[in-house]
C-alpha positions in Angstrom: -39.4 19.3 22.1 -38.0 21.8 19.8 -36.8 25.5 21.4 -39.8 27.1 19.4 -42.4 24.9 20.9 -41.8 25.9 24.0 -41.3 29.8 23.0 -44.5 30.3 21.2 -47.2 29.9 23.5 -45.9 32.7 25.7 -45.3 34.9 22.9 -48.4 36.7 23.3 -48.5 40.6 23.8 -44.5 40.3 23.2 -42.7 42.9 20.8 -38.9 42.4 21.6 -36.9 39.6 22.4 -33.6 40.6 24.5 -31.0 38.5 24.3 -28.8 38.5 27.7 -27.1 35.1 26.9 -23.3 35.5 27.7 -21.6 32.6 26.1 -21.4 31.9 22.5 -23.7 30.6 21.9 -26.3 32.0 19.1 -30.2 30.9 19.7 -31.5 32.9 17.2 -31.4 30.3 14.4 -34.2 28.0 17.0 -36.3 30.7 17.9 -38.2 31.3 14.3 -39.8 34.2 15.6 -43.1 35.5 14.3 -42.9 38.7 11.8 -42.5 41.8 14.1 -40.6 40.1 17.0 -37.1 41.1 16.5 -34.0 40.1 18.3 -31.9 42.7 20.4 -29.0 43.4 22.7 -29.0 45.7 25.9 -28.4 46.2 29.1 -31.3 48.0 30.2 -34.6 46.5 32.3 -36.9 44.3 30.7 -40.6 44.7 31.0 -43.7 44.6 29.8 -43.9 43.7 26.1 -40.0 42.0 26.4 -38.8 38.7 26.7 -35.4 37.7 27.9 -33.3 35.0 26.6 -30.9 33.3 28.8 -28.6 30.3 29.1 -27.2 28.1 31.7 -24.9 25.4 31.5 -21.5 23.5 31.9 -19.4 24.7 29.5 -18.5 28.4 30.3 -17.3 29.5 26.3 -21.2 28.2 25.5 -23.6 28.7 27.7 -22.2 31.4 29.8 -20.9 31.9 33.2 -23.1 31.5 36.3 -22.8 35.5 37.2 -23.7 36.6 34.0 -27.1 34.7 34.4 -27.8 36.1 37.9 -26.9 39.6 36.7 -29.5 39.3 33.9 -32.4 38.3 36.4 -31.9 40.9 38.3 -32.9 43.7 35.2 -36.4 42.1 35.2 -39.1 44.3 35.9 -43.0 43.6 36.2 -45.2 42.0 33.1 -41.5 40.6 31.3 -40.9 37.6 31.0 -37.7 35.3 30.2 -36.6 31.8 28.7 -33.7 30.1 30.0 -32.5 27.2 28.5 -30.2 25.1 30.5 -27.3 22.8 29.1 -27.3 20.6 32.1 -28.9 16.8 31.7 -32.6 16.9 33.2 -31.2 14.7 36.0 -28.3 17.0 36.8 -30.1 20.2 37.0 -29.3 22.7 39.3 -32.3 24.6 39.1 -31.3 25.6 43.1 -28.6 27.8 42.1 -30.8 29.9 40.3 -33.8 29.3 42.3 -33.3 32.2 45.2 -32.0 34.4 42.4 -35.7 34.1 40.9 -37.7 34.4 43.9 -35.8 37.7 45.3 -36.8 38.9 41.6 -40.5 38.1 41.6 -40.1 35.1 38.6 -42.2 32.4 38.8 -41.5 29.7 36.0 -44.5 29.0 34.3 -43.5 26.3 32.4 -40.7 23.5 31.8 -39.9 20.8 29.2 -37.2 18.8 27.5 -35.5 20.0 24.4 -34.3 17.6 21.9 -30.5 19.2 20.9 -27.0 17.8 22.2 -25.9 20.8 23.8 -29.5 22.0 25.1 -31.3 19.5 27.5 -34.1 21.8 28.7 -35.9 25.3 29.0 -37.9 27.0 31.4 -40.2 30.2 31.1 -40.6 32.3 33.4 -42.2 35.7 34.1 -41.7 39.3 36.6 -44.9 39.2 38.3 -46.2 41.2 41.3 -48.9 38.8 42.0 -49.2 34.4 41.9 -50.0 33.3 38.4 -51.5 30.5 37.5 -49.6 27.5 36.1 -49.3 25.6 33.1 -50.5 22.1 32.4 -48.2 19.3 30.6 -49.3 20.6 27.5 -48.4 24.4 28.2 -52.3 25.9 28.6 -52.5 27.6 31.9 -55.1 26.5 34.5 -57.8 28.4 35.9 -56.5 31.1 38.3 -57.2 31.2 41.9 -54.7 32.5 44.1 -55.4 30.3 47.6 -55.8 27.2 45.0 -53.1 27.6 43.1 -50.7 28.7 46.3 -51.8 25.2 47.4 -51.3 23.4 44.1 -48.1 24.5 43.6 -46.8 23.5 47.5 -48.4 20.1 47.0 -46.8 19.1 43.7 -43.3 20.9 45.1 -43.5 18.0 48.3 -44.6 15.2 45.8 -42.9 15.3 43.0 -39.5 16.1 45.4 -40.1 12.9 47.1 -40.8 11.2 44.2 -37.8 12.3 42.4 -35.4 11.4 45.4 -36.1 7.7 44.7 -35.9 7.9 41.4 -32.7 9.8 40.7 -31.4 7.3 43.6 -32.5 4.7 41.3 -31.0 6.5 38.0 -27.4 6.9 40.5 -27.8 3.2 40.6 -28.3 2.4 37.0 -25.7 4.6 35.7 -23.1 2.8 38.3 -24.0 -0.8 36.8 -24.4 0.9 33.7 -20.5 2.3 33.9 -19.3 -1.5 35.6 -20.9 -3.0 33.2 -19.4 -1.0 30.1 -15.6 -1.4 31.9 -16.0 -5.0 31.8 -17.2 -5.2 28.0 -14.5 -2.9 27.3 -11.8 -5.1 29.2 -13.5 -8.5 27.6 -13.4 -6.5 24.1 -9.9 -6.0 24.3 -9.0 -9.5 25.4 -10.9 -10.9 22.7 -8.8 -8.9 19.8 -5.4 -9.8 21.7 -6.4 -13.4 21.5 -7.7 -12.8 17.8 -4.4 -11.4 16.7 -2.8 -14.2 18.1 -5.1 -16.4 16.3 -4.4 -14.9 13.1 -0.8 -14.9 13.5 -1.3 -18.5 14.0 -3.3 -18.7 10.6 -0.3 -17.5 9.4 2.4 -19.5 10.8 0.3 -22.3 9.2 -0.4 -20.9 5.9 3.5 -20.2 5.6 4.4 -24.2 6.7 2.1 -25.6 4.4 3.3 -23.0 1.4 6.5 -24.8 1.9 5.5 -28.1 1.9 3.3 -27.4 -1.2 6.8 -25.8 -3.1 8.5 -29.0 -1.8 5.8 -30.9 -3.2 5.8 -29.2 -6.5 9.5 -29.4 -6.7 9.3 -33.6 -6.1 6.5 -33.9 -9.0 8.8 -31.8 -11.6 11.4 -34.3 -10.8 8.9 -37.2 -11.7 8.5 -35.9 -14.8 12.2 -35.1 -15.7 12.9 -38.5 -15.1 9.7 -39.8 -16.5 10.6 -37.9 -20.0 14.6 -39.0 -19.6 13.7 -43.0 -19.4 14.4 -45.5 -22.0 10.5 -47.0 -21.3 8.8 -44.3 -21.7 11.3 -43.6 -24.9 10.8 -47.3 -26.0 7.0 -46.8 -25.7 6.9 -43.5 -27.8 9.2 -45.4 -30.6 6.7 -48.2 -30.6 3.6 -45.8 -31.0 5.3 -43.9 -33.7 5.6 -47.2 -35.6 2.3 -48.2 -35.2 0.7 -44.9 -36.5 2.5 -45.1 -39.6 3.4 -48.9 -40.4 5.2 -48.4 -43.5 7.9 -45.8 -42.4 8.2 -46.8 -38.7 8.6 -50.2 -38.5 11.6 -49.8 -41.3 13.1 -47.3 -38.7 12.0 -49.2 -35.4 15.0 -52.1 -34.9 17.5 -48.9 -35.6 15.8 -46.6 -32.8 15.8 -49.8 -30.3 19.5 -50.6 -30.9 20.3 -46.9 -30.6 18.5 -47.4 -27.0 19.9 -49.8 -26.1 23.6 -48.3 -26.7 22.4 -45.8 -24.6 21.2 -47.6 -21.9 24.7 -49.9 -21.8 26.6 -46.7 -21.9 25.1 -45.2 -18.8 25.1 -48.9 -17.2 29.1 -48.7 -17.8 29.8 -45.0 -16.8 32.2 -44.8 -13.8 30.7 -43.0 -10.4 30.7 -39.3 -10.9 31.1 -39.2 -14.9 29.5 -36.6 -17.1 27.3 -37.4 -20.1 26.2 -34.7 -22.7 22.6 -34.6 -23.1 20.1 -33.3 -20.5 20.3 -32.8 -17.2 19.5 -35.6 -14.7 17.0 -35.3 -12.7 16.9 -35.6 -9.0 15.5 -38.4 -7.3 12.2 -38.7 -5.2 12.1 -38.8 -1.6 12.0 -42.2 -0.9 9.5 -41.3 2.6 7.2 -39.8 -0.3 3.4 -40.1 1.0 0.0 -39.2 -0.9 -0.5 -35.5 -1.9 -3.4 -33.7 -0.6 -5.3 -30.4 -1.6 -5.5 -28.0 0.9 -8.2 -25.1 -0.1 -9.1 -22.3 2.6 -11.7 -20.1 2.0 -11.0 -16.4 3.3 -13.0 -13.4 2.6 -12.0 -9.9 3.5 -14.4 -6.8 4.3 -15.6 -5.2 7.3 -18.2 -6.7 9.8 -21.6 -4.2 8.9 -24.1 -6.9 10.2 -24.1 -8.5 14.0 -22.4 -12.4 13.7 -24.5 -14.8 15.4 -24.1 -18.5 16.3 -25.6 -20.2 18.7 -28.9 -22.0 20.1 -32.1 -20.8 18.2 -35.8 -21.9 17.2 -36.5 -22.0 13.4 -38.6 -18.8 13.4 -36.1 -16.2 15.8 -33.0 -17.8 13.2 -35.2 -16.9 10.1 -36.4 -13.2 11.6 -32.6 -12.4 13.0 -31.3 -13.5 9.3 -32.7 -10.2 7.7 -30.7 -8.0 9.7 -27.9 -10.5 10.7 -25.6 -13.6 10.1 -27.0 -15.9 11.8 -25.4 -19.9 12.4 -26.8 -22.4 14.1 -25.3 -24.7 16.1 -25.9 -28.7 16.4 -24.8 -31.2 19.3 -22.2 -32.5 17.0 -21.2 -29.5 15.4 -20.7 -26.6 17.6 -17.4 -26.7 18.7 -16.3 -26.4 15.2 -18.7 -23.9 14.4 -18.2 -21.6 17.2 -14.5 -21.3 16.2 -14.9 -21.1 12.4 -17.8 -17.9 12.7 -15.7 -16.1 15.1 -19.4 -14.8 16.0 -19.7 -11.4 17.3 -22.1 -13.4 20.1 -22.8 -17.1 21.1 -26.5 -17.1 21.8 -28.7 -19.5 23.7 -32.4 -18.9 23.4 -34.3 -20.4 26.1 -37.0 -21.6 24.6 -35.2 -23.6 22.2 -33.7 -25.6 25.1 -37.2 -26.4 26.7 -38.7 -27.3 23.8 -40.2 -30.4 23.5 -38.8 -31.3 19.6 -35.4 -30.1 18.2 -31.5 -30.8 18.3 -31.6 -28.8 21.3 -34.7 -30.4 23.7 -34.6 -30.4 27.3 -31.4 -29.1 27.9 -30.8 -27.3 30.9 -33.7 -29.3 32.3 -31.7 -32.0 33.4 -33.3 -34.7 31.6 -30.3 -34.6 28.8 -27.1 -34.6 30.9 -25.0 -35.1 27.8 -26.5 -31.7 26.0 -26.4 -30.2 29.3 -22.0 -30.8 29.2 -21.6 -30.0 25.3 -23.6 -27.0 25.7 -21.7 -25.6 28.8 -18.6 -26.8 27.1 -20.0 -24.3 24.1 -20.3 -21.5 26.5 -17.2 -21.9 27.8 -15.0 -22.4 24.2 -16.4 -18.8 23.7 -15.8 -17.0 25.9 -12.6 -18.3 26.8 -12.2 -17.0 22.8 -13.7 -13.6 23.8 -16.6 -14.0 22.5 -20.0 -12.9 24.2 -22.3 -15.5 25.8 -25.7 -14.3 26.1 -28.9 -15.9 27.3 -32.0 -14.9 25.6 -34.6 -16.3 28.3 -38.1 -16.2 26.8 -39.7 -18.1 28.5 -40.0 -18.8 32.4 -36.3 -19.7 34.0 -38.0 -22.8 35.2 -38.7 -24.2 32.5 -34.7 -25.2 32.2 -33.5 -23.9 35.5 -29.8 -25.7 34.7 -29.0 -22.6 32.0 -29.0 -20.0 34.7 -26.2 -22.1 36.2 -24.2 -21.7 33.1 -21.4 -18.0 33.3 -23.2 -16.3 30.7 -21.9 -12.6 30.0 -25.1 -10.9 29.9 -29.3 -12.2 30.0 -31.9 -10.7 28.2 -35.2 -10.9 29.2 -38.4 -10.7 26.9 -39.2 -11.9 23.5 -37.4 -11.9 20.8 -39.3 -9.4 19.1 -42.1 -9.7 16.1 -40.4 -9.7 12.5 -43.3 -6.7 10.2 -43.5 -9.3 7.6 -45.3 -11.4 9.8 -48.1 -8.8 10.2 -51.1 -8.5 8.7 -51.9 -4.6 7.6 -55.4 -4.7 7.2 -56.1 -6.8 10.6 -53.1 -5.1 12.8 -53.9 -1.8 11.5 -51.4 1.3 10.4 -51.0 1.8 14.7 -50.2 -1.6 15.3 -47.8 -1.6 12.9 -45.9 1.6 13.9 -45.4 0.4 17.6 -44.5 -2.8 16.7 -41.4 -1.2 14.2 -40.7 1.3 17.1 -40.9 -1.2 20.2 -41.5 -4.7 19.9 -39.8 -5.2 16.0 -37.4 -8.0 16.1 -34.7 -5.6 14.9 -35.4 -3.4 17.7 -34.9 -6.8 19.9 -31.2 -7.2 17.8 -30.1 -3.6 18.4 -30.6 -4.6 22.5 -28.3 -7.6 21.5 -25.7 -5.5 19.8 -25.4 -2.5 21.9 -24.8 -5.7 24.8 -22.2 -7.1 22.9 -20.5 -4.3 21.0 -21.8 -5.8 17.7 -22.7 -3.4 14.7 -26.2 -2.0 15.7 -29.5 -3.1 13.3 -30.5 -0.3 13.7 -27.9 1.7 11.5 -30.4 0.3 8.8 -33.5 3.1 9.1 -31.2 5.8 9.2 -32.7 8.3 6.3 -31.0 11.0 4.1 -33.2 14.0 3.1 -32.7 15.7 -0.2 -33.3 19.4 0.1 -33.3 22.7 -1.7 -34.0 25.8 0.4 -33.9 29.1 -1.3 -34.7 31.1 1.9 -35.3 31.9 5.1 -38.9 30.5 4.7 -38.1 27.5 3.1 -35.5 26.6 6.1 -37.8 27.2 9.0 -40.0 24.9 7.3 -37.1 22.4 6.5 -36.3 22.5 10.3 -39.9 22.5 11.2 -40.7 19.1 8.9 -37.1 17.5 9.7 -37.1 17.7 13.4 -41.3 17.0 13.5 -41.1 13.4 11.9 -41.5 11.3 14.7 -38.8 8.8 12.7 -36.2 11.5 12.2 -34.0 11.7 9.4 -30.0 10.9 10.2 -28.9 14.0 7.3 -30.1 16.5 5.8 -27.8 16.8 2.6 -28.3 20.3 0.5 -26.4 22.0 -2.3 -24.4 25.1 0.2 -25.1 24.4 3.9 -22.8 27.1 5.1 -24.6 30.1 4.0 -28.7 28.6 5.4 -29.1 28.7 8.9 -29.3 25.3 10.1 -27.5 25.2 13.2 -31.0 23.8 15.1 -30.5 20.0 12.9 -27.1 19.9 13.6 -28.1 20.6 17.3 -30.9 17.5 16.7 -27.8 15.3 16.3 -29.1 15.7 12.7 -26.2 15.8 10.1 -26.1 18.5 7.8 -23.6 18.4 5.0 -23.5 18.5 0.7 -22.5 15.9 -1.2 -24.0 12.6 -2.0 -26.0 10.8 1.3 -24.6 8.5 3.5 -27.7 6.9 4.8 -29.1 3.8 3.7 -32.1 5.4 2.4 -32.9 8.6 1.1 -36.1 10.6 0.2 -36.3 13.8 -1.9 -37.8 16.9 -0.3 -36.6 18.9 -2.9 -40.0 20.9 -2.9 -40.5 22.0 0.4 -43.8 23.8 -0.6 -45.4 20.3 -0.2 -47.4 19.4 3.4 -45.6 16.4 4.9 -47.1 14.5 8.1 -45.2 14.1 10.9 -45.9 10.3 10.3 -44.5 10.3 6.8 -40.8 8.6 7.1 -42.5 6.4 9.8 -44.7 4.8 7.9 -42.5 4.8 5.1 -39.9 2.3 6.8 -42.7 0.6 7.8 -43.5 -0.4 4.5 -40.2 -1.3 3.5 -39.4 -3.3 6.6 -42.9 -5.0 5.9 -42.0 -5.6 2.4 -38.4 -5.7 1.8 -38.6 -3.1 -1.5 -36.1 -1.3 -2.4 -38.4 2.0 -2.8 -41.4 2.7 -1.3 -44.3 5.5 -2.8 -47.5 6.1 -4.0 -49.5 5.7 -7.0 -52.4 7.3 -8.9 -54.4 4.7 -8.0 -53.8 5.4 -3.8 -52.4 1.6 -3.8 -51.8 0.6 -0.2 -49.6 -2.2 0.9 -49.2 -3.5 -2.6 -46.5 -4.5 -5.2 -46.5 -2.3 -8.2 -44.8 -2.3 -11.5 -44.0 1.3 -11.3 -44.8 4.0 -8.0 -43.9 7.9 -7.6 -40.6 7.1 -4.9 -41.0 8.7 -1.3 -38.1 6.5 0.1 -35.3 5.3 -2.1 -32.6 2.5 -1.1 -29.1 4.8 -2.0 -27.6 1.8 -3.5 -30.7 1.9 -6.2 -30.2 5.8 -6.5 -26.5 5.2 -6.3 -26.6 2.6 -9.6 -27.8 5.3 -11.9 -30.9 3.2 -13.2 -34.4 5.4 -14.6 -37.1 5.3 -12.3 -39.5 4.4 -14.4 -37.3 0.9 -15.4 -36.6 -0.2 -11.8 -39.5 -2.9 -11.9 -37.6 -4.0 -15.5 -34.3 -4.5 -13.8 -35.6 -6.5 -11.2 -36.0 -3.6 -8.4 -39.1 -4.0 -6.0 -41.5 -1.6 -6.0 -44.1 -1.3 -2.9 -46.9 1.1 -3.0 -48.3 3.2 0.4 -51.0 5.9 0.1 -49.7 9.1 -0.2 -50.8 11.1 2.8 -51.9 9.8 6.2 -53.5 12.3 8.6 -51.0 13.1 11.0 
């Protein structure tokens, strides 16, 4: 929830908003007050017709000190109210160090939520009061007022909901302790694993270096074949004879005089005392006589940085063929995996359950004991990588039963579930434009990766939907409804890239973990929202990405003819691939050069 969302409702009958925050930092920029509310400083009470902003939190230079709050609370006076916002994480809140402060004032909070920003975790209203008022509902509309009922409501919820959040932040305690041991170990296993890679490469080199020199050896032996080949009297016989047979008329009259000269030659070396000089050229060296066959030795290196997650390992046909779109993906054979696990260097070595208890495949009945020989090469596997630290995972999607004998095996880490549905498998017309937005947000199979990745270190899939936004804001208008439309998408944009971000007030994206910088994007995709005049749906980028990850187009939009979930020769872009915007090419020649185009209808009700 944005700061605003939570502001609004309670602006009613409100005039002046006070600001009593003492830290440093500024909330005007979230508030996108209403014309004739108006942000002021003082130290005077606030009542009716005021509203006081305050803020709580760790960090002392930001939010403020703890005194400074408690000194603010105690100016309220009957019919004000106040928003504090609190920088504390929802499970960390202490809401009791401020809790007597408000009762000995006559606050009651009214209404609570999360906020969305990375130095802001939630808010609270709250209002002077002489009398019980009723409370709010989740969705902020207050509930009929009774005093005796709503005295009772509010001591019922307060024992409930405290014993049900004693287990559960006793379970969170718990999660964030394996969550911590867990991460210590990856991190130790990371490091491990590049120590032994360095050594490994070194080792690449050592061997590289030794068979460079035996190559140069090699090189120099064959130039001394030839230096003696050119220098001999057969090979100088043999030329003499060819000579005379390509012209018979003036070589054979010269031939006996070349032999004879040869032969002079030949008896003059044959007579030449040990150590004598002849003029002429140089003599060449003789071979090695331990001179073996020559082979070709070709290595095949290529150099850039890992941007997709490295896969080998034990997969069905259909989870290899949805992880290859968002990964490298080699499978392994019975015969072939040793060599293969130390060739990928895989970011992971993955065993999918079901693939093992299948009934057909390289890979049947392992682990069920029933194939004792795949049962050894496969633990063998398991072993060569991580003892190369390299991650061994489980994927068990099926029932552990099913091949109980994998479970013995020392994986690093089990994920349990499905591997995920790939969109391109869906049908948009039967599935429906819902189905196909939980499936991309829950159940996609690059969802299912990005579980694998953040497990094993790997580069996250995800990376992929990250969006740019193109924008143009001329004023304060247009940037409240830049922040508005940017932070309501429920797929949210990763930057927001306009011409002069220092002099707009955009400090509540940057607080969304939202990038705001100019300059060319950095995201994978980008859409224009250039003209901010223009009603966007708060489904718009969603179903956008949906399209493309459906599809696999490199630009997504609509058409005058409200095509939907079609290839098109030519579309009005919504969602651009940067590398197509990046290339220069004309829109309206992208289907020319081979670009695909994939048509969605314009506007969806949000």
């Amino acid at each position: 929830m944005r700061l605003t969302d939570l502001l609004h409702p309670h602006l009613d009958d409100v005039t002046s908003v006070v600001d009593a925050t003492g830290g440093g930092l500024r909330l005007d920029p979230y508030l996108h007050l209403p014309p004739g509310v108006e942000v002021r400083r003082h130290a005077d009470p606030v009542g009716r017709g005021e509203l006081m902003l305050l803020c709580y939190g760790p960090d002392l230079a930001l939010h403020g000190a703890e005194a400074d709050c408690l000194a603010a609370l105690a100016r309220m006076r009957p019919g004000g109210r106040g928003l504090i916002v609190f920088g504390h994480p929802g499970t960390d809140l202490p809401y009791h160090r401020l809790l007597d402060a408000l009762v000995a004032h006559r606050c009651q909070v009214l209404h609570a939520a999360s906020l969305g920003y990375t130095h802001l975790h939630s808010g609270a209203v709250f209002a002077c009061t002489e009398e019980l008022l009723p409370p709010h509902d989740w969705f902020g509309h207050p509930l009929p007022a009774d005093g005796f009922a709503t005295a009772l409501r509010i001591a019922d919820e307060y024992v409930l909901a405290d014993f049900v959040s004693r287990s559960q932040r006793a379970r969170l305690i718990d999660l964030e302790r394996a969550a911590e041991d867990t991460a210590r170990a990856l991190e130790t296993a990371r490091e491990d694993g590049l120590a032994e890679r360095l050594a490994a490469a070194l080792r690449d080199k050592d061997q590289l270096s030794a068979e460079l020199r035996r190559a140069r050896e090699r090189t120099g032996v064959l130039e001394s074949r030839v230096a003696m080949l050119e220098g001999s009297t057969s090979l100088r016989v043999g030329k003499a004879l060819v000579s005379a047979t390509r012209s018979p008329k003036r070589g054979a009259a010269r031939l006996p005089g070349e032999l004879y000269e040869l032969w002079r030659q030949r008896k003059a070396r044959g007579s030449r005392p040990p150590g004598a000089r002849v003029a002429g050229p140089a003599a060449a060296p003789e071979p090695h006589a331990d001179d073996d066959r020559f082979h070709l030795s070709h290595r095949a290196l290529s150099v850039a940085p890992r941007d997709r997650l490295v896969i080998t390992g034990v997969l069905t046909d259909r989870t290899a063929q949805d992880f290859a779109a968002d990964a490298v993906v080699c499978r392994v054979l019975p015969h072939d995996g040793r060599l293969l696990v130390e060739r990928t260097d895989p970011d992971v070595f993955l065993v999918q359950l079901s693939a093992c208890a299948a009934q057909d495949g390289p890979w049947s009945l392992t682990g069920t004991g029933l194939a004792p020989d795949l049962d050894r090469r496969l633990a063998e596997l398991v072993g060569q990588a991580r003892a190369a630290g390299r991650t061994a995972v489980l994927w068990r999607d099926g029932p552990a039963s099913s091949a109980p004998g994998l479970s013995l095996l020392p994986w690093d880490g089990v994920l349990d579930g499905d591997t995920g549905t790939a969109l391109a498998r869906l049908d948009p017309v039967t599935d429906g434009r819902d189905r196909l937005r939980d499936v991309f947000l829950q159940d996609s199979t690059r969802v299912r990766l990005a579980r694998l990745a953040a497990l094993t270190g790997g580069p996250d899939p995800l990376a992929e939907r990250r969006i740019a936004v193109l924008a143009a804001p001329r004023d304060a208008t247009d940037v409240a409804r830049l922040v508005a439309q940017v932070l309501g998408q429920l797929h949210r944009p990763a930057e927001v890239v306009v011409a002069d971000p220092a002099g707009l007030a955009l400090d509540e994206l940057t607080a969304a973990s939202v990038a705001v910088h100019a300059g060319p994007p950095t995201a994978p995709w980008v859409a224009d929202w250039t003209d901010l005049t223009e009603d966007r749906p708060d489904t718009l980028l969603l179903d956008l990405l949906c399209a493309q990850e459906f599809s696999g187009a490199d630009a997504v939009g609509h058409t005058p003819a409200a095509d939907d979930y079609a290839f098109v020769p030519a579309l009005t872009p919504l969602l651009v691939r940067r590398a197509l915007l990046d290339s220069g090419t004309p829109p309206d020649s992208w289907s020319r050069a081979g670009h695909r185009l994939f048509a969605v209808r314009g506007k969806e009700p949000s």
